[in-house]
C-alpha positions in Angstrom: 73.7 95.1 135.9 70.8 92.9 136.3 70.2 90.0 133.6 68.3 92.1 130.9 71.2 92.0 128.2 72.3 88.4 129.0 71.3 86.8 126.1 71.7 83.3 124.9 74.9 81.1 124.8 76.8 84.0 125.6 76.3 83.4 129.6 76.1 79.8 129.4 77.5 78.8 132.9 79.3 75.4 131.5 82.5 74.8 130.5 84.3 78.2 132.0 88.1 77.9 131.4 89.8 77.5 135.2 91.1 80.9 135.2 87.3 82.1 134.4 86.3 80.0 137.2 89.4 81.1 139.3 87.4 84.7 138.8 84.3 83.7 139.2 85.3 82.0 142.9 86.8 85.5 143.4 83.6 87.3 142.9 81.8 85.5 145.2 83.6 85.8 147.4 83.8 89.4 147.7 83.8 91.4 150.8 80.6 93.6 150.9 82.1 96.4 153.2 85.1 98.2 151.1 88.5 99.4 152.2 87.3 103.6 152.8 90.2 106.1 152.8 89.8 106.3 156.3 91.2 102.9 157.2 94.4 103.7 155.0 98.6 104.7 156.5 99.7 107.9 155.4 101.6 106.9 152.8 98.3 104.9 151.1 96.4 108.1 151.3 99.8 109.9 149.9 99.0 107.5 146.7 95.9 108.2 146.3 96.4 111.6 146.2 99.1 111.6 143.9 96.5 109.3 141.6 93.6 111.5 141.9 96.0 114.3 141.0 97.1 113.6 137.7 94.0 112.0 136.8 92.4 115.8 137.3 95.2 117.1 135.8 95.0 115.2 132.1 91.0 115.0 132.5 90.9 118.5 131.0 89.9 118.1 127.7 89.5 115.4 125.1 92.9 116.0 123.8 95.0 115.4 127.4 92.7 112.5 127.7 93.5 111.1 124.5 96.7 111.9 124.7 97.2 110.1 128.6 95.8 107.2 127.1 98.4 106.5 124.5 101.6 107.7 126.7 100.8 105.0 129.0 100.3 102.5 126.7 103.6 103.0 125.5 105.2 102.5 128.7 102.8 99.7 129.7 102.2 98.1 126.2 100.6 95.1 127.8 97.8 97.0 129.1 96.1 96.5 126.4 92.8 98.7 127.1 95.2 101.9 127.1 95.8 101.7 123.1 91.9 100.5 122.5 90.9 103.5 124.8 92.9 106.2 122.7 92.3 105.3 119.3 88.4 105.3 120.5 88.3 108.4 122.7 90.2 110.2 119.1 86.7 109.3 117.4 85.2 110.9 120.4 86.9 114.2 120.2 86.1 113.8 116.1 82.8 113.5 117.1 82.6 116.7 119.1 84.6 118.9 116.5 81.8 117.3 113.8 79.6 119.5 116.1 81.1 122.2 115.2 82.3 121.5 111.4 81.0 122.6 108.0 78.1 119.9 107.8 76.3 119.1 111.0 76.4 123.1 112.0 74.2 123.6 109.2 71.4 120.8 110.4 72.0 121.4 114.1 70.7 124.2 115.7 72.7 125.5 118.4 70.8 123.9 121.4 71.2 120.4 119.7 75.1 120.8 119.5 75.3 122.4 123.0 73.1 119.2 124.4 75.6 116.8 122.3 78.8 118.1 122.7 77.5 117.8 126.7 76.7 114.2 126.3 79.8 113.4 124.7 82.0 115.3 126.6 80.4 114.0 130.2 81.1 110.5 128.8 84.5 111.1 127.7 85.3 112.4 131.2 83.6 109.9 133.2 85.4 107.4 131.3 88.7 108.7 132.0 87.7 109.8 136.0 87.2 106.1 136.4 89.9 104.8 134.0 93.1 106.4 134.8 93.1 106.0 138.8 93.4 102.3 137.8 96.2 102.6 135.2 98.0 104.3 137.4 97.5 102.4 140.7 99.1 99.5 138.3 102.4 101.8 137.4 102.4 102.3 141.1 102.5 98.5 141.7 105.0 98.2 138.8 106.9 100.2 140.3 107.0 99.6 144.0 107.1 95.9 143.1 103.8 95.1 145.0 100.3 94.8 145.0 98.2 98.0 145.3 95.0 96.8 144.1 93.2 96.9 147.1 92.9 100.4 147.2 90.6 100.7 144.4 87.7 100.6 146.0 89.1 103.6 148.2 89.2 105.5 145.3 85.6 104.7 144.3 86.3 102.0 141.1 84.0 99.0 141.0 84.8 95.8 143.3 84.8 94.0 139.9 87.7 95.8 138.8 89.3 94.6 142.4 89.1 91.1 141.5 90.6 92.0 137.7 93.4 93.6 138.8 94.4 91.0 141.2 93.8 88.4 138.5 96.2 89.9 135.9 98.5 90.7 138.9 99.2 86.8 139.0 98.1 85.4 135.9 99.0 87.9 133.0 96.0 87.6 131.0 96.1 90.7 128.5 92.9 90.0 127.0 91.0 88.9 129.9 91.9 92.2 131.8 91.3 94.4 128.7 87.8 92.9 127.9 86.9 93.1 131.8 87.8 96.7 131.6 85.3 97.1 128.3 82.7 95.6 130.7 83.5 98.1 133.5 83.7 101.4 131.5 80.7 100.6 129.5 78.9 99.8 132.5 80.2 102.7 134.4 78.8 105.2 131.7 75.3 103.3 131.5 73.6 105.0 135.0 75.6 108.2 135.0 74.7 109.2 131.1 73.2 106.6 129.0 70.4 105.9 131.3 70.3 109.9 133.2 66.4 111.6 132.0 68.7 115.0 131.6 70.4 112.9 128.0 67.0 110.6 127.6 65.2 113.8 127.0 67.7 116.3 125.3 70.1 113.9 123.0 69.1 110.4 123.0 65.0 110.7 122.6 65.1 113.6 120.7 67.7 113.4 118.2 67.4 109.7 117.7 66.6 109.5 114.1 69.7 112.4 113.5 72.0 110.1 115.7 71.2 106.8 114.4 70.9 108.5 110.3 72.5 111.6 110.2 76.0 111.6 113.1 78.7 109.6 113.1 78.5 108.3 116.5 77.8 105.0 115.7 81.0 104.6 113.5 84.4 104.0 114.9 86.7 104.5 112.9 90.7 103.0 113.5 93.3 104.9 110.7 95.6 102.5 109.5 98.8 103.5 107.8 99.4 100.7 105.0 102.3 101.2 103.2 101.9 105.7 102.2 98.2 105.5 102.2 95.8 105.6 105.2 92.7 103.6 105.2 90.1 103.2 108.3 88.9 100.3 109.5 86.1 100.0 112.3 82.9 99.1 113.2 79.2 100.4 113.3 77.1 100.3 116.2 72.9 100.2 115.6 71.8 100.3 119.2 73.9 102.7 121.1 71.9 102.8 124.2 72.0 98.9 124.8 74.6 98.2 127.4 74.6 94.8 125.8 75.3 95.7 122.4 77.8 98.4 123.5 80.1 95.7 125.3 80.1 93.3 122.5 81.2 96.5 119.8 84.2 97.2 122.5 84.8 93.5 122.0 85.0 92.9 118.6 86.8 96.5 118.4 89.9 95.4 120.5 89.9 92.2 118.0 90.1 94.6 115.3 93.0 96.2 116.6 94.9 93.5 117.8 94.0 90.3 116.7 93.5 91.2 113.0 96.9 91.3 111.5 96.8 95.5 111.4 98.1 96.3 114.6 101.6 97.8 113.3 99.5 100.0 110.9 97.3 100.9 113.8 99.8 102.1 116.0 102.4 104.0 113.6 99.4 105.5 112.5 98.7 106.6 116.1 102.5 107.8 117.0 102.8 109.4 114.0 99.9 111.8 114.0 99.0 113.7 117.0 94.8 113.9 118.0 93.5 117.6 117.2 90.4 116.2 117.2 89.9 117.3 113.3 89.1 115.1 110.7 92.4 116.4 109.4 94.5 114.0 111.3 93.7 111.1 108.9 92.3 112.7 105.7 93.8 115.9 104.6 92.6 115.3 101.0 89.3 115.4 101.9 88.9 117.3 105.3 90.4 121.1 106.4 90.8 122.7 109.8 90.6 125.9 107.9 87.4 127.2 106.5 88.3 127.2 102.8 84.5 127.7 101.7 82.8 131.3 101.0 80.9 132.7 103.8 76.7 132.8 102.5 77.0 130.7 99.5 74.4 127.7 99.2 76.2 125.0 100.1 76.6 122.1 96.9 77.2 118.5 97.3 81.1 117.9 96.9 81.8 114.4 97.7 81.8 110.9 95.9 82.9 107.9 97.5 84.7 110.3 100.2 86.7 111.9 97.2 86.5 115.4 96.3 84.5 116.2 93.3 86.3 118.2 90.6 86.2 122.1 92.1 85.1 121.5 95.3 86.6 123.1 98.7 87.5 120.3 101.1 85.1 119.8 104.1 86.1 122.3 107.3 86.6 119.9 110.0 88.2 122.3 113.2 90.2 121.5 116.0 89.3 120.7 119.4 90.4 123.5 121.1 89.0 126.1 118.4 85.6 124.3 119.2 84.9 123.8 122.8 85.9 125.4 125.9 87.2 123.3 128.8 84.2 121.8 130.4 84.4 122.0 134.7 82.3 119.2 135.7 80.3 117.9 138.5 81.7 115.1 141.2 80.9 111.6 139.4 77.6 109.9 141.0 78.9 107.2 143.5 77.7 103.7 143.2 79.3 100.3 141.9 77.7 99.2 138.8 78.6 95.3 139.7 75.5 93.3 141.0 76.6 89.8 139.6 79.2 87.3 138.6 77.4 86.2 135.7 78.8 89.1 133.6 82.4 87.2 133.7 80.2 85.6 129.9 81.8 88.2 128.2 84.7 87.3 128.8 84.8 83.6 127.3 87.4 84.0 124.9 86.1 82.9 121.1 87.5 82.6 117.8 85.8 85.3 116.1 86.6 87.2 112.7 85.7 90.6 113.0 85.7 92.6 109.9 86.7 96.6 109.9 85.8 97.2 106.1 84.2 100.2 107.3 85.3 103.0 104.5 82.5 102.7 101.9 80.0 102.5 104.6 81.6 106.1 105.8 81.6 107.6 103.0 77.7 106.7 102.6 77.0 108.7 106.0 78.9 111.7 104.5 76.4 111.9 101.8 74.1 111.0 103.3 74.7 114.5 105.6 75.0 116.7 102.3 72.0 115.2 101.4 70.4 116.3 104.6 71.8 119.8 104.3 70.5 120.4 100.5 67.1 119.3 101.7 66.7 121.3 104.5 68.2 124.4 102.7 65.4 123.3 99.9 63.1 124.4 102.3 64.1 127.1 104.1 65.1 129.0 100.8 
């Protein structure tokens, strides 16, 4: 990872808690030369296989992905990561269908969404290629009452994860394990797409000012279901292509959902309402996953702090699988992101009050995007 986002107190060596240090000692001592599937009894290689299996199975689409997340969270509720994973891989799949919805289709061209949607989508599965293997080699140590852990690196998950596992295997620490898995993901994703010239050059450099102004990425949104109304909370990222800045959102996201007194709302919300990847899901009143405007009309502004105005059609917002087509992908790029035991800063646990009023800031960006649209039709007429 190098030392180029390690910034200030944050990786301050002194006064590491002993379970921090109990890690660190770990890392250190880490074998360079990894257990290879070669090396494994036939009934090791018969788990992997059964993990790599049903990690292809429910890599399909956003949806299963989604969807895998939050079934094994509910078997494994301490597993913290699983819950934090779905609620942000549903913004992911939102993100895809925006693509594909009534605004950004008319600022997009076609190339743009094609390149997006790519990017998205390549994340999305990477994510999950590298994420699931390790939930499930944990059901298979729940279940056979013993520690598999060491066969991570056989399935090509980062020796830092190794270490992780083997910690929570003995000491229970929820947070430390989910945090440590918001380091690995992130970290993960930074050489295979954040950093890959392919994205540089057809997402991140050239649709920077659309992506920072004009998408949604940089919102996450969290529905919360507070007494018959839902509201989101969530948080805005400004440099989405710092590894640095990408770790600390995943932090003060998981303290969002679980540390700031909405974690009921959060997850009724979630059981309640299955992931279409529409907008739908959490605002009928203002989204649609049918069309409802008329074909070759110019489009008018129709929102107002994210209500309807008086008249208007509600915003077309399709589902996943009306948008995209299944994506087959290429093998994920070997190579273990982990260089130093220094990154265990991010996981110091600190008080920290994260606030998720997010809504007004939302509803800004949706105008914003109407905005955008009436300009460039403005021209073009």
């Amino acid at each position: 990872m190098g030392t180029r986002f390690m910034k200030g107190k944050l990786f301050s060596h002194n006064k590491l808690s002993a379970s921090l240090k109990k890690v660190k000692k770990n890392l250190k001592n880490l074998q360079p030369s990894p257990v290879s599937e070669e090396d494994l009894s036939t009934e090791e290689r018969e788990i992997i296989h059964y993990v790599k299996k049903e990690t292809a199975k429910l890599n399909s689409n956003n949806i299963t992905r989604t969807q895998g997340y939050l079934d094994f969270y509910r078997q494994f509720p301490e597993i913290h990561w699983a819950f934090l994973g779905h609620m942000v891989s549903r913004n992911g799949g939102w993100n895809m269908t925006d693509l594909k919805g009534e605004l950004l289709s008319k600022i997009l061209s076609d190339d743009e969404q094609q390149n997006f949607f790519t990017f998205l989508e390549r994340g999305n599965w990477l994510i999950f290629h590298d994420i699931y293997p390790q939930l499930l080699l944990y059901q298979e140590s729940i279940g056979r009452n013993t520690n598999l852990f060491y066969l991570l690196p056989a399935i090509g998950v980062s020796r830092f994860m190794e270490v992780i596992w083997n910690h929570f295997w003995e000491e229970s620490d929820e947070y430390l394990l989910a945090i440590a898995l918001v380091i690995n993901e992130q970290s993960y994703l930074e050489k295979r797409v954040v950093q890959q010239p392919h994205y540089q050059k057809t997402v991140l450099n050239t649709l920077e000012f659309k992506l920072q102004d004009l998408l949604s990425l940089n919102q996450i949104l969290f529905p919360c279901l507070e007494g018959d109304k839902i509201k989101v909370h969530g948080q805005t990222i400004h440099h989405f292509a710092s590894l640095h800045e990408r770790i600390l959102l995943g932090i003060r996201l998981y303290k969002l959902l679980f540390e700031g007194g909405k974690f009921a709302g959060f997850y009724k919300w979630a059981l309640q309402q299955p992931h279409t990847g529409s907008r739908r899901d959490y605002w009928p009143m203002l989204f649609n996953d049918i069309n409802e405007s008329t074909p070759g009309k110019p489009f008018k502004r129709r929102t107002r702090n994210c209500r309807l105005k008086p008249g208007s059609h509600r915003i077309f917002s399709p589902q996943l699988k009306y948008s995209w087509k299944n994506v087959e992908h290429k093998q994920a790029e070997e190579g273990d992101w982990y260089s130093t035991w220094q990154v265990i800063g991010y996981l110091k646990k600190e008080a920290q009050f994260v606030n998720g009023n997010i809504q007004d800031e939302y509803c800004e960006t949706l105008e914003k995007i109407e905005f955008s649209i009436l300009a460039k039709q403005s021209i073009t007429s």
